[in-house]
C-alpha positions as CSV (number, residue, x, y, z in Angstrom):
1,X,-45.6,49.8,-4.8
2,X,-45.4,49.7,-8.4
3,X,-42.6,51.4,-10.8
4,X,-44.3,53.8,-13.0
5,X,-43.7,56.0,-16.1
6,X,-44.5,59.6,-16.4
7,X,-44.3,61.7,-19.5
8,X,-43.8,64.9,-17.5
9,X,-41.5,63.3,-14.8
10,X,-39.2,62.3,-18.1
11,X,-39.8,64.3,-20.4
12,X,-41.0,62.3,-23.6
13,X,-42.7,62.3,-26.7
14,X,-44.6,60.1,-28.6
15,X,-47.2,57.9,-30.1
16,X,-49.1,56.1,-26.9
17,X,-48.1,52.8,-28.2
18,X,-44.4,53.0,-28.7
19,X,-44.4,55.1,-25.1
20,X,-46.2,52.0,-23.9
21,X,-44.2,49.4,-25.8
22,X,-41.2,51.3,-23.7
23,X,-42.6,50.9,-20.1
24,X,-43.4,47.3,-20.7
25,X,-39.9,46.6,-22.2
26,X,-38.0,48.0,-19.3
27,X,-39.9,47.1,-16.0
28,X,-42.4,49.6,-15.8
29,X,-45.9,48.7,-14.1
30,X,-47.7,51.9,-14.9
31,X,-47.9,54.5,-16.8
32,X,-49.9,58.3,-16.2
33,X,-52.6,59.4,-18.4
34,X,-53.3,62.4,-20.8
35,X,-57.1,63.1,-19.5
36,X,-57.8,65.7,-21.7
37,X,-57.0,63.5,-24.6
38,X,-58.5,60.2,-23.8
39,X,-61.5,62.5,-22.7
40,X,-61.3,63.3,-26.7
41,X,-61.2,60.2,-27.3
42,X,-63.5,58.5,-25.4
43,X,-66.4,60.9,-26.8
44,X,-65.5,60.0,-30.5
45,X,-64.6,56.2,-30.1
46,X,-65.8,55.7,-27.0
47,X,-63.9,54.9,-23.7
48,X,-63.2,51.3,-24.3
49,X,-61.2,52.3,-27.6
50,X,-59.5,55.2,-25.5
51,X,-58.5,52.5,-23.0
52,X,-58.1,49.3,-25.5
53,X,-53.7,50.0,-25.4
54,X,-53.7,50.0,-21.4
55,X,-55.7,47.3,-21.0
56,X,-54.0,45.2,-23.3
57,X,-50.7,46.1,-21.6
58,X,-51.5,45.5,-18.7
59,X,-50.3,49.0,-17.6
60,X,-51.7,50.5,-14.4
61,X,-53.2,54.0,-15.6
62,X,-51.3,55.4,-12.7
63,X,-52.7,59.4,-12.5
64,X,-53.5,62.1,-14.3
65,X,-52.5,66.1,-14.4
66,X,-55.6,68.0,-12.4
67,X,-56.5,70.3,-15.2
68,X,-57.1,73.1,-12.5
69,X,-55.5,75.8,-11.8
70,X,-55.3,76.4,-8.0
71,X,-54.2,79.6,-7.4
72,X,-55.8,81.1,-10.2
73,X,-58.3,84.1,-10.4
74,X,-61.7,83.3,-9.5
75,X,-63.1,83.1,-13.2
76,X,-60.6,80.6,-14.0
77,X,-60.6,78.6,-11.3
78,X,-64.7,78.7,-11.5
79,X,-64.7,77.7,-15.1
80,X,-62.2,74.5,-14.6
81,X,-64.2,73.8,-11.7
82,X,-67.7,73.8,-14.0
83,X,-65.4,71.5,-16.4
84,X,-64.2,69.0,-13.6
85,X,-67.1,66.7,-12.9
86,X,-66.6,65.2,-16.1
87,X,-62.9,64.9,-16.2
88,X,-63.0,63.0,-13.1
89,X,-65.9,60.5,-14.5
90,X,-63.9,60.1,-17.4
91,X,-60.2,59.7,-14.8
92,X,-62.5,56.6,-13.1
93,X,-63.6,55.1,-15.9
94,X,-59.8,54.8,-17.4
95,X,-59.4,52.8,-13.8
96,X,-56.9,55.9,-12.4
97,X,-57.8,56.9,-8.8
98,X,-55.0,59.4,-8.4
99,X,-55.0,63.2,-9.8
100,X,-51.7,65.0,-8.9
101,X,-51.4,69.3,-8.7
102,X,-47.7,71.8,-7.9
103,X,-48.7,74.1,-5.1
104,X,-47.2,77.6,-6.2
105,X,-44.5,78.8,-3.7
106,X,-45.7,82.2,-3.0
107,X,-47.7,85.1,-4.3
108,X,-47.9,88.6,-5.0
109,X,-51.0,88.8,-4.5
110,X,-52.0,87.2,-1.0
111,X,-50.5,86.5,2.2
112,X,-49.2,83.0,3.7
113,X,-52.7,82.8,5.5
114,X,-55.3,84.4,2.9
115,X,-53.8,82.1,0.4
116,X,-53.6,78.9,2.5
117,X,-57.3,80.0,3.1
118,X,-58.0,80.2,-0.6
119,X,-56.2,76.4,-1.1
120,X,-58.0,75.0,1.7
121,X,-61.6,76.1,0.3
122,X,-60.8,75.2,-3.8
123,X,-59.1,71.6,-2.4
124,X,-62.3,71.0,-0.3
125,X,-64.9,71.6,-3.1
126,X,-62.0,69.7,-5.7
127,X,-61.8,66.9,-3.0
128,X,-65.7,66.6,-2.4
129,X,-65.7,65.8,-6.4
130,X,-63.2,63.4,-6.2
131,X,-63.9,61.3,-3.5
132,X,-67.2,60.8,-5.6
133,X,-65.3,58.7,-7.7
134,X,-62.8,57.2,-5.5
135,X,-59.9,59.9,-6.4
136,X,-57.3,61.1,-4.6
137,X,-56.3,64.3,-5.2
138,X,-52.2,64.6,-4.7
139,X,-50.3,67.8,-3.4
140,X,-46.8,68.4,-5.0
141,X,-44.5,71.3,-3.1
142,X,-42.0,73.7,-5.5
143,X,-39.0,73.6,-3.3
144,X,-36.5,75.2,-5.5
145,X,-35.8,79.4,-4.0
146,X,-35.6,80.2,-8.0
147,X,-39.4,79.6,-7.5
148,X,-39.8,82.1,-4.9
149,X,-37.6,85.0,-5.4
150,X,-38.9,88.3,-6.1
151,X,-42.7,86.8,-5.1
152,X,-43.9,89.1,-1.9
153,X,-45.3,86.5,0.0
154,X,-44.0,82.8,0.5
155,X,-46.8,79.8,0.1
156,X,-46.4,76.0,1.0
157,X,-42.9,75.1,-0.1
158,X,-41.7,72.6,2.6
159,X,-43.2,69.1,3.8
160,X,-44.2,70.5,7.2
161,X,-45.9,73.0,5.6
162,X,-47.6,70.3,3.0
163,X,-48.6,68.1,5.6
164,X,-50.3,71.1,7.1
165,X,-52.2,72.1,4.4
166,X,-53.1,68.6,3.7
167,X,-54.7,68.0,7.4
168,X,-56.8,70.8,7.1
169,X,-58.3,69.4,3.4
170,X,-60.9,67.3,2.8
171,X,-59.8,63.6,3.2
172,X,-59.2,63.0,-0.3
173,X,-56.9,65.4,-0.4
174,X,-53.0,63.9,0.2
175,X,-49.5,64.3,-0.9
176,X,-46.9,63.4,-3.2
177,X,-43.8,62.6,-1.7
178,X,-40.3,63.7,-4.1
179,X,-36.6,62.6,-2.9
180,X,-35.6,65.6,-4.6
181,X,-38.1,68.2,-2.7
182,X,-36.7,66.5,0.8
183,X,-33.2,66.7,-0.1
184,X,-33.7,70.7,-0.8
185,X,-36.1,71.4,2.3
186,X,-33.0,69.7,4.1
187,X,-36.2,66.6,5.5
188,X,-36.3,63.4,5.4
189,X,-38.1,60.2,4.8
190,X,-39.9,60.3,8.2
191,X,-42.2,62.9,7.1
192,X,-44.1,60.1,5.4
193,X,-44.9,58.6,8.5
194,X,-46.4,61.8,9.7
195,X,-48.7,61.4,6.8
196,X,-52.4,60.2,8.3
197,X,-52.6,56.9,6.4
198,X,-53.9,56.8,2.9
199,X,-52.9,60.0,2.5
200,X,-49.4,59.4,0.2
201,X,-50.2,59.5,-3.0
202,X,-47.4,59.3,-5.2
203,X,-44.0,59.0,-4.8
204,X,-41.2,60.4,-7.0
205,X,-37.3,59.8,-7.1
206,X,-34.6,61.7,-8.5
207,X,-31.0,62.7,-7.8
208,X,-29.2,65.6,-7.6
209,X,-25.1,66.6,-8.3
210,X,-22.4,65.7,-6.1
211,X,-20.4,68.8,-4.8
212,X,-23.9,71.8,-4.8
213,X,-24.5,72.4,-1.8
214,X,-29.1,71.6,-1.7
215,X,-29.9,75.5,-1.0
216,X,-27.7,76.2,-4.4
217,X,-29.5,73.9,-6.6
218,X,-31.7,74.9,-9.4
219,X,-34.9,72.9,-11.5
220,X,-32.6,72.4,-13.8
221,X,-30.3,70.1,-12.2
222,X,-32.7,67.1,-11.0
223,X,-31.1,63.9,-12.2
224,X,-32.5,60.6,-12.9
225,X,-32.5,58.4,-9.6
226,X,-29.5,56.6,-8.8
227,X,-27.1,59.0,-10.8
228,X,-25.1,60.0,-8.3
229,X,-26.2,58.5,-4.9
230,X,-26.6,62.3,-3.3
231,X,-30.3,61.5,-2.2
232,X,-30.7,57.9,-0.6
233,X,-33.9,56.6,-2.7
234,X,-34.1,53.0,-1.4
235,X,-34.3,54.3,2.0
236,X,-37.3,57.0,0.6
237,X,-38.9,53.2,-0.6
238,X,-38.5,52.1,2.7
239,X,-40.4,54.5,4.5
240,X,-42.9,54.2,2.1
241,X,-43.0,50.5,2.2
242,X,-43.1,50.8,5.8
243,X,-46.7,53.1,5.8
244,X,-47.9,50.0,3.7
245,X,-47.5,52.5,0.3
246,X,-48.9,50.7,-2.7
247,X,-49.2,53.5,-5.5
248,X,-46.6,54.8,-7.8
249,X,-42.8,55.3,-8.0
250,X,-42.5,57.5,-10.6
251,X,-38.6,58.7,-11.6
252,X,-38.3,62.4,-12.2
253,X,-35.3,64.3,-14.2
254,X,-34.9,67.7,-15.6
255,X,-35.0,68.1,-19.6
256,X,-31.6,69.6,-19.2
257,X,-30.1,66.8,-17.4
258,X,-31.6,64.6,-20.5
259,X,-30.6,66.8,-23.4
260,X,-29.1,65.0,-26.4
261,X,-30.6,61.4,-24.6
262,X,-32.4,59.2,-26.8
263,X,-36.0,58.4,-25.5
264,X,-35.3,54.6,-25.7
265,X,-32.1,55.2,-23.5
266,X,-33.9,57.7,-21.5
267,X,-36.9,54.8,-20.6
268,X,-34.0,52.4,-20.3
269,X,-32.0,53.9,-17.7
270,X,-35.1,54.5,-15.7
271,X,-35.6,51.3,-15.8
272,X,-32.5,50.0,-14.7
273,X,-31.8,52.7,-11.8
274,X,-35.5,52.0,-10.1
275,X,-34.8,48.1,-10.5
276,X,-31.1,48.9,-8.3
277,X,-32.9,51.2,-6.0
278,X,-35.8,48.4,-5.6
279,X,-33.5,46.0,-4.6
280,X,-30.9,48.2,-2.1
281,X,-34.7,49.0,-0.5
282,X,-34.8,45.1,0.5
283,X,-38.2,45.0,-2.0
284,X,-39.3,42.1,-4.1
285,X,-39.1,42.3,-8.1
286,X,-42.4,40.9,-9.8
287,X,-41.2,39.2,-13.0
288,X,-42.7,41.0,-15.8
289,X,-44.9,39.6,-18.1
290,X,-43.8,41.1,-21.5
291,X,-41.0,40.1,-23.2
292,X,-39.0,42.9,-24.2
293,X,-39.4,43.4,-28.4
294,X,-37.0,46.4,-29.0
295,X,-33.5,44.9,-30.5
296,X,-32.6,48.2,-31.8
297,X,-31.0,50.1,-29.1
298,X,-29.3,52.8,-31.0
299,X,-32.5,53.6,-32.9
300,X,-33.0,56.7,-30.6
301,X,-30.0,57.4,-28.7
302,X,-27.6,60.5,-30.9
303,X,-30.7,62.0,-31.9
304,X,-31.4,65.5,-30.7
305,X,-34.1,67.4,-29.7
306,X,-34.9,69.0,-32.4
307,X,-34.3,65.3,-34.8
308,X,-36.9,63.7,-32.0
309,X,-39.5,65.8,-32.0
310,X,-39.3,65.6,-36.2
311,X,-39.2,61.7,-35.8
312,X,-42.6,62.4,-33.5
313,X,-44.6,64.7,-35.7
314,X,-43.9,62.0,-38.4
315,X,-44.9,59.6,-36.8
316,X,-48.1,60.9,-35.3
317,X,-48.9,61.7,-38.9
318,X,-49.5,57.7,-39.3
319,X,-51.7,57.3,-36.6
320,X,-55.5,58.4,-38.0
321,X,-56.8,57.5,-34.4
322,X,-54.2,57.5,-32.0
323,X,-55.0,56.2,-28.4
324,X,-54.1,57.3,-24.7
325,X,-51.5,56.1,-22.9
326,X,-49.9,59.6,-21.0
């Protein structure tokens, strides 16, 4: 397993290279792509330039967002389809094997069975695409109620009902594993040994406040990992470790529960919590490589939201040909 940075598990913003100069400069392994825009920039520079920043980092590209939308109408879903052989040629050639999707948590529209149907056909045909390439494709459940009130019918929104869903797929289809999803479905860590192996896919970590009770909780309130010691993640790690996992750990916090954060502190923190919950799991720390360059550790931390995403528009502005890192 390998401790990995996610733009839309934390979310950040930023030019690929300082993102990039963060992960490496607080213990971070790997880092997910932005398809659609090394896609971009593999057909104008080519896909060695649109990989040149990972490579040189060293950075596992870790996965990408599967630009399809799975419970869409047919026209949509057909159209993203048409679009997908090439995304995924482009996914393998950035050396990522993983492509992650959210599984909606009901519908108006269809029933429990005509829509498990419906995901059972669109992940075979997605699957049957990926596995050309060697790419899993990873299943991510919405286990919040705020996610399912008001919808007529309920959809997958519970591990049981993942795991499910996933055995009936084709095999490149698997699941993503998130502390915070078991500690509101009121599972544990054994449900990744009832995975069939190779079939875990990512795994994410998070916290969530002492004193709410899990069926209260809201998106909202997902903490860094290691905040508050409500969900145990070294023993999530060590069920993972124990089905011979070797993909991601990738921490996951609400924008809420970061508001006001500097992104250095943000990437920081990560950093330090998944190093603490790497260690309680009993695992080995690889010495990094890099030698951390940042000195200045206040550059980011008071600004606000609205300050950050100014500094960010600046500084895009320098970058004429900006590469892909997230």
């Amino acid at each position: 397993m390998y401790r990995n940075l996610s733009t839309v598990g934390l979310p950040l913003s930023g030019r690929p290279s300082e993102l990039i100069e963060l992960a490496l400069s607080f213990g971070f392994d790997g880092m997910d792509i932005d398809i659609l825009d090394f896609c971009q920039q593999a057909e104008i520079y080519g896909v060695d330039h649109a990989r040149r920043l990972m490579v040189s980092a060293r950075l596992k590209a870790s996965a990408i967002r599967l630009p399809v939308t799975l419970s869409g109408d047919e026209a949509t879903f057909n159209a993203e389809l048409e679009r997908l052989p090439k995304i995924l040629e482009m996914t393998a050639a950035a050396e990522c094997s993983r492509a992650l999707a959210t599984l909606v948590a009901g519908s108006d529209e269809h029933s429990f069975k005509d829509c498990f149907e419906l995901h059972r056909t669109r992940l075979e045909a997605i699957g049957g695409l990926a596995a050309q390439h060697g790419i899993m494709i990873g299943l991510a459940i919405q286990p919040e109620p705020e996610f399912r009130a008001g919808l007529t019918h309920q959809f997958v929104h519970t591990y049981e009902g993942l795991i499910g869903l996933v055995a009936s797929c084709h095999a490149a289809v698997g699941a993503v594993v998130d502390g915070w999803a078991l500690h509101l479905t009121g599972e544990t860590p054994a449900v990744i040994s009832q995975l069939p192996a190779g079939k875990l896919v990512e795994v994410r970590l998070s916290d969530a406040p002492s004193g709410v009770a899990a069926a209260d909780l809201i998106a909202n309130q997902r903490l860094m990992p290691g905040e508050t010691g409500v969900i145990n993640s070294a023993e999530i790690l060590q069920a993972a470790a124990a089905a011979g996992f070797e993909g991601p750990v990738t921490p996951c916090a609400a924008r809420a529960a970061l508001k006001g954060t500097g992104r250095e502190r943000i990437v920081r923190r990560a950093g330090e919590q998944l190093e603490a919950i790497w260690r309680d799991a009993g695992l080995p720390i690889v010495p990094r490589w890099f030698v951390p360059a940042i000195t200045d550790d206040d550059q980011f931390e008071d600004l606000g939201e609205g300050d950050r995403a100014d500094k960010d528009e600046a500084a895009k502005s320098e970058d004429s040909q900006p590469a892909t890192a997230s």
